[in-house]
N, C-alpha and C positions, 0 to 999 in steps of 0.2 A: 602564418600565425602572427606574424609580425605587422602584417596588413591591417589585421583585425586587431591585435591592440592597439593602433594609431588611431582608427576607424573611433575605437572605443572614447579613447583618450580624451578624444575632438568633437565628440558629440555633443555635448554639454554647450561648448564654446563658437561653433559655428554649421553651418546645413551642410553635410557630409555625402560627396557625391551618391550617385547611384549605383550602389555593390557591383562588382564585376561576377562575370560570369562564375569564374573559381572563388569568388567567396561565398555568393550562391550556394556550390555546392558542398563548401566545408564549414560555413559557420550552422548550420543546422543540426550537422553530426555534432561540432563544440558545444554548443548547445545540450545536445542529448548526452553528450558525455559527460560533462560537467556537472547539470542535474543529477544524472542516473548518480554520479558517486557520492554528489549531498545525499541521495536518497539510502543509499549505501551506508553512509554515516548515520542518520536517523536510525533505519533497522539496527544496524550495530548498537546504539547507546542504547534503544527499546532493549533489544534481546539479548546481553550481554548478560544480565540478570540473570536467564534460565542457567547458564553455564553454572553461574557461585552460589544456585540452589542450596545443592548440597552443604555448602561450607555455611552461610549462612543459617540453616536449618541446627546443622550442630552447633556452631558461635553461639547464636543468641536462643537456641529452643523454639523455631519456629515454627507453626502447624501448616499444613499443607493452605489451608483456607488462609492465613495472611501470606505466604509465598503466594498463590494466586490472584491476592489483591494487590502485591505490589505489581502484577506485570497484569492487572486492569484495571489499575488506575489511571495507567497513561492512557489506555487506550480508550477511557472513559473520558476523562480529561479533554482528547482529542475529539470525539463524537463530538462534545459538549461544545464547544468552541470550534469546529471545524465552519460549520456556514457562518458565523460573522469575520472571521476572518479571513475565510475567503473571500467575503464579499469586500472586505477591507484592502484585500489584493488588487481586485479588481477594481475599484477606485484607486489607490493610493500609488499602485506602481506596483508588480509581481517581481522583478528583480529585487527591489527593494525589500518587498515585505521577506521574500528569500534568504534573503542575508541577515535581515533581523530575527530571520525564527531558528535557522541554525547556531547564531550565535547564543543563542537564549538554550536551545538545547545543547549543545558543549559547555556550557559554564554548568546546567544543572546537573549532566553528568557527571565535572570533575565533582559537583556537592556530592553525587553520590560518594566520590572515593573515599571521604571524607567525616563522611556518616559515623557518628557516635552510637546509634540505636536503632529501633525498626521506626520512629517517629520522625527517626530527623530523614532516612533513607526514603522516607513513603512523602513525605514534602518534596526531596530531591525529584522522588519521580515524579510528582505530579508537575514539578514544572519542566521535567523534560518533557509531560505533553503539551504545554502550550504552546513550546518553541514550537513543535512537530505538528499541532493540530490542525492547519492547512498546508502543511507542504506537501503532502500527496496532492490535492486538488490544485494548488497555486504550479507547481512544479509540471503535472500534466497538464495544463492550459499552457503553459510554457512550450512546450515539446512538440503540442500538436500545432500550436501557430504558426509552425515552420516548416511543416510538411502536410502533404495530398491528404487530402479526405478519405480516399481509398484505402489511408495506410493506417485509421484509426486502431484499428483493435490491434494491429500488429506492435504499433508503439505504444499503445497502452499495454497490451501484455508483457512487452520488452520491460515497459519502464517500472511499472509494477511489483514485476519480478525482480524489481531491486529490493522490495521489502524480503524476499526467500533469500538472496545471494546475501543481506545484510544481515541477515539472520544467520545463517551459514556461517558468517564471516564472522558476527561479533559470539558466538557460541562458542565456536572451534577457539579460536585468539582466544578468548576469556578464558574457557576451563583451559589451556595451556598457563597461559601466564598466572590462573588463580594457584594452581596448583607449584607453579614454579618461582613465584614472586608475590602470592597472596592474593585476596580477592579485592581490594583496594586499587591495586595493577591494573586490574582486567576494565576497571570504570577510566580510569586517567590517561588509559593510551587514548581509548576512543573517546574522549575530551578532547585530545591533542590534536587527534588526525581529524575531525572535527573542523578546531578554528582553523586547519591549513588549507582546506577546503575552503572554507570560506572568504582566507584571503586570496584563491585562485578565481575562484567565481565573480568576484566582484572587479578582477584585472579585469578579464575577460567579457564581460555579460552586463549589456544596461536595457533599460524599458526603449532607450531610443533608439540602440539597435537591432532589438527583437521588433519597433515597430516597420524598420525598414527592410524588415526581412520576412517578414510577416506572407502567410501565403494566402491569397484571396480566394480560397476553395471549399465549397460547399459541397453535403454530401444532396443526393438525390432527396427531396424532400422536405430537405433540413428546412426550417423558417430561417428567413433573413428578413433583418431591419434596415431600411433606408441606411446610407453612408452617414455616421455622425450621430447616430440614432441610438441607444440603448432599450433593450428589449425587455418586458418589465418580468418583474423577480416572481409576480405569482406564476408565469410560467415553469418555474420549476418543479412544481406539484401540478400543473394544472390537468395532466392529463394521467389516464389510467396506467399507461405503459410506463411511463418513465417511474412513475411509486413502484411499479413491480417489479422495474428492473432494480430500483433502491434497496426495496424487501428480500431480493431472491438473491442478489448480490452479497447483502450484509449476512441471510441465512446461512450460503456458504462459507463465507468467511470464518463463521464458527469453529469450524471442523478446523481450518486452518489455524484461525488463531489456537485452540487447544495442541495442536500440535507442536507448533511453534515453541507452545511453554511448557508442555509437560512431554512431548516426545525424548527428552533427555533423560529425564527422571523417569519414566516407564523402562525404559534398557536400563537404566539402572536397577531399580528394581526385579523386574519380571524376567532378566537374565543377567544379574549379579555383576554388573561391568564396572571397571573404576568411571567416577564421575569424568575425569578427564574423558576416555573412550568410549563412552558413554557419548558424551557429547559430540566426540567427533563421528561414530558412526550417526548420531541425528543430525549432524550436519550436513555429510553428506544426504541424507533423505529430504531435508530440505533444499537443498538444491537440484536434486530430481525435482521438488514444485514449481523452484525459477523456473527449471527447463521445461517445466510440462505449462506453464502459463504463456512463455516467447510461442513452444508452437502451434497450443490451442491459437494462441489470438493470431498467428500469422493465418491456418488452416480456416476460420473465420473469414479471415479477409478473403479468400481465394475462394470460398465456398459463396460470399455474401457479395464481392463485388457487382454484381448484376441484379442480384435478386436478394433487397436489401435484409428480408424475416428471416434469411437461414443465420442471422446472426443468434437470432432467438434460439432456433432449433438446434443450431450447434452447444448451444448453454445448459440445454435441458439433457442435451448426451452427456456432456462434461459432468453435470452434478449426481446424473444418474452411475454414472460408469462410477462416481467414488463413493457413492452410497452403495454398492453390489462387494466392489471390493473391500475397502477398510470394514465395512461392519462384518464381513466373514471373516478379514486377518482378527481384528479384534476377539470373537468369539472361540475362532481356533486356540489362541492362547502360542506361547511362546514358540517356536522351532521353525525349521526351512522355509515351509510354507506359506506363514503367518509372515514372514519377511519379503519373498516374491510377491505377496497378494498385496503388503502395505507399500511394498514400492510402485506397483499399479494405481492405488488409491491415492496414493501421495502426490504422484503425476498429474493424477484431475482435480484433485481437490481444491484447488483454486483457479482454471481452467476457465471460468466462466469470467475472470477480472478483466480479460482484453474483449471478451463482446459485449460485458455492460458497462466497459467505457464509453466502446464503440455507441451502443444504446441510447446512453445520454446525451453522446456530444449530437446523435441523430435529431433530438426530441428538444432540444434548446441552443438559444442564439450564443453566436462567438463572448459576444458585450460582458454574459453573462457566465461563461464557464464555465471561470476559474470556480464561482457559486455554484455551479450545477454540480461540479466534483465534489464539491463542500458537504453539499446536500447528499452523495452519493459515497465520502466519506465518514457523514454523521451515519449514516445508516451500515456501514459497513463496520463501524467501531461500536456502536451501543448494539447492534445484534449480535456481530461475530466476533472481534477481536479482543472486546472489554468482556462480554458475556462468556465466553467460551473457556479461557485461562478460570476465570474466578467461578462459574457454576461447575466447571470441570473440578478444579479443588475443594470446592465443600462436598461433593460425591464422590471425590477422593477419602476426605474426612470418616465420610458415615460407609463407603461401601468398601473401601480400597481403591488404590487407581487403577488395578487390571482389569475390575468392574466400569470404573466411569468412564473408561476409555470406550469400550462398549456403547455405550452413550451416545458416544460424539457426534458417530455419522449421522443418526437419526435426523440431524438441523436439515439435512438434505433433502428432506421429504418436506418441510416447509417450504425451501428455496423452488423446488419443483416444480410444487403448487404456483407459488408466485410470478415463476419464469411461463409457464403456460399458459395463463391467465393474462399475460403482460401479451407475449406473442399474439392471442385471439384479437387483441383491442390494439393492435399497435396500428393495424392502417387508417384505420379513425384516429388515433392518438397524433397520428401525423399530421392529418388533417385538420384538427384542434390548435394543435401546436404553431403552426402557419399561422392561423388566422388570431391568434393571442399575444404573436411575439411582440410588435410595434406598439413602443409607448405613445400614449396620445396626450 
């Protein structure tokens, strides 16, 4: 460790020999470590919210449809701004823009703690999305630069799964401390542990050492630009497969995002639990998804390593298996059942995040994608995470939420569609993609 802060230190100021073998193979995991718990901090200041649901709803009279739009606005926010500044990433320095978006989200969280009203807390939130609105993309361009091509979806599912683990974290934390020190408490820890983050990150982590560490590995397929070369941007749309995996991606995400935010409030409700327990039994269920996301996308790799479309085919199991189960837990209605069935469904329902990492980083150049995440975060936040919280809450409104929950899994049958349709066109798409990458 101490190697690598000198390493770090001295990069700036002179050409820093060639890594030894053991930093090799420890600064990749610092690396993924370090990210994963910015990433950890994001989900936390996002989802910390669902916990003081309740407190907020009584405080200030609030209806379920502005409760849902304070937790998608960030993720609207995000969608909205994710491809320029990822693209901003990619030009300007990814560590860099790193440290400037977390800093940006830990100040507008502590504004939440601080919040006078639902106007000044709904400004709070939207600029907690713009600190966060490419750090999913800028942060997995990060992670995968330092490891085998092989290992994509495994460390995209790993890393991803820090939105469920940060979610888990800042839910559980929050409805404790709202309840035991107010709901003001539950925003200011995760401001704190936030900027500590981020002055660990910055010891540890610069562009010149992620470029020296950099791993020169292609998957089978992938297009590559000449050394020095940037691969042009309309290849991110340019082919049928990468939109689909965008589309079927953000579809599923839906189901997630609605869980996310209203799985606390539905056990509250539908089986009368203090909001506190409440939220910590949905905690725990979202971290059944971390878990079911690390091993969907390792089971991916191991199924895909050879025969690149079972990443596809594995996608279509994942979204189908939580379209079967959630929408029967759903239906059934509260007791044993309904709980065995939602912790299966919960397990895939975001299942499909480490093979249309994998997907993308397939179907576009290194040059560009930290952008390609961008573009596969805009779509994962204006279909599922922004859409899903707030259409979920106004069919809260008109139907009840043990009805709109019902609802939810249906996005699945869109992503389905999408994911299959992406699969049939993906050996052509690669093909396309090859011959578009190099700018001329």
């Amino acid at each position: 460790m101490a190697s690598l802060l000198t390493e770090s230190r001295g990069a700036g100021t002179a050409v820093a020999p060639a890594p030894s073998a053991r930093a090799r193979k420890v600064f990749p995991w610092l690396v993924f470590t370090l990210t994963f718990a910015l990433l950890l901090s994001d989900y936390m200041s996002r989802q910390v919210l669902s916990a003081v649901f309740p407190f907020l709803k009584l405080e200030w009279a609030l209806t379920d449809t502005q409760l849902g739009g304070l937790t998608s606005v960030v993720a609207l926010t995000v969608g909205l701004l994710a491809v320029p500044l990822s693209l901003l990433g990619d030009r300007w320095g990814r560590v860099r823009s790193i440290v400037l978006m977390a800093v940006i989200w830990s100040l507008a969280t502590a504004g939440c703690a601080v919040a006078a009203n639902y106007e000044q807390l709904m400004l709070a939130r939207v600029f907690i999305g713009v600190g966060e609105a490419a750090y999913g993309s800028v942060g997995l361009a990060v992670v995968l630069a330092v490891f085998p091509a092989h290992r994509r979806a495994s460390f995209t599912g790993a890393f991803m799964a820090g939105g469920s683990f940060g979610s888990v974290l800042g839910v559980a934390l929050g409805g404790a401390l709202a309840v035991q020190l107010g709901w003001r408490w539950s925003f200011g820890v995760m401001a704190i542990l936030g900027l500590v983050l981020v002055a660990l990150y910055r010891l540890f982590i610069s562009d010149e050492k992620l470029d020296r560490f950099r791993v020169d590995d292609v998957a089978e397929g992938e297009p590559v630009a000449p050394k020095g070369e940037r691969a042009k941007l309309r290849t991110l749309f340019s082919t049928p497969s990468v939109i689909c995996a965008y589309i079927g991606s953000g579809l599923q995400l839906f189901i997630a995002g609605s869980l996310f935010a209203w799985l606390p409030s539905y056990l509250n409700r539908a089986y009368d639990l203090a909001p506190d327990r409440a939220a910590g039994i949905a905690a725990v269920a979202i971290l059944f998804m971390g878990a079911g996301m690390i091993i969907c996308g390792w089971v991916t790799d191991r199924l895909s390593r050879h025969v690149a479309i079972r990443k596809w085919t594995t996608a279509i199991v994942y979204s189908l298996v939580s379209l079967v189960f959630l929408g029967s837990a759903f239906l059934l209605g509260p007791g044993g059942l309904q709980l065995l069935l939602l912790a299966v469904g919960i397990f895939f329902a975001a299942g499909v995040t480490g093979p249309a990492g994998a997907m993308v980083s397939n179907l576009t150049h290194e040059s560009i994608r930290a952008t390609a995440f961008g573009s596969l975060t805009l779509a994962n936040n204006l279909l599922g995470l922004a859409a899903g919280p707030l259409l979920t809450g106004i069919l809260a409104d008109r139907l009840g939420l043990e009805t709109a929950m019902q609802v939810v899994p249906l996005a699945a049958v869109g992503a389905l569609i999408a994911l299959v349709l992406g699969r049939r066109a993906y050996p052509a798409s690669l093909v396309r993609a090859r011959r578009t990458a190099v700018t001329r």
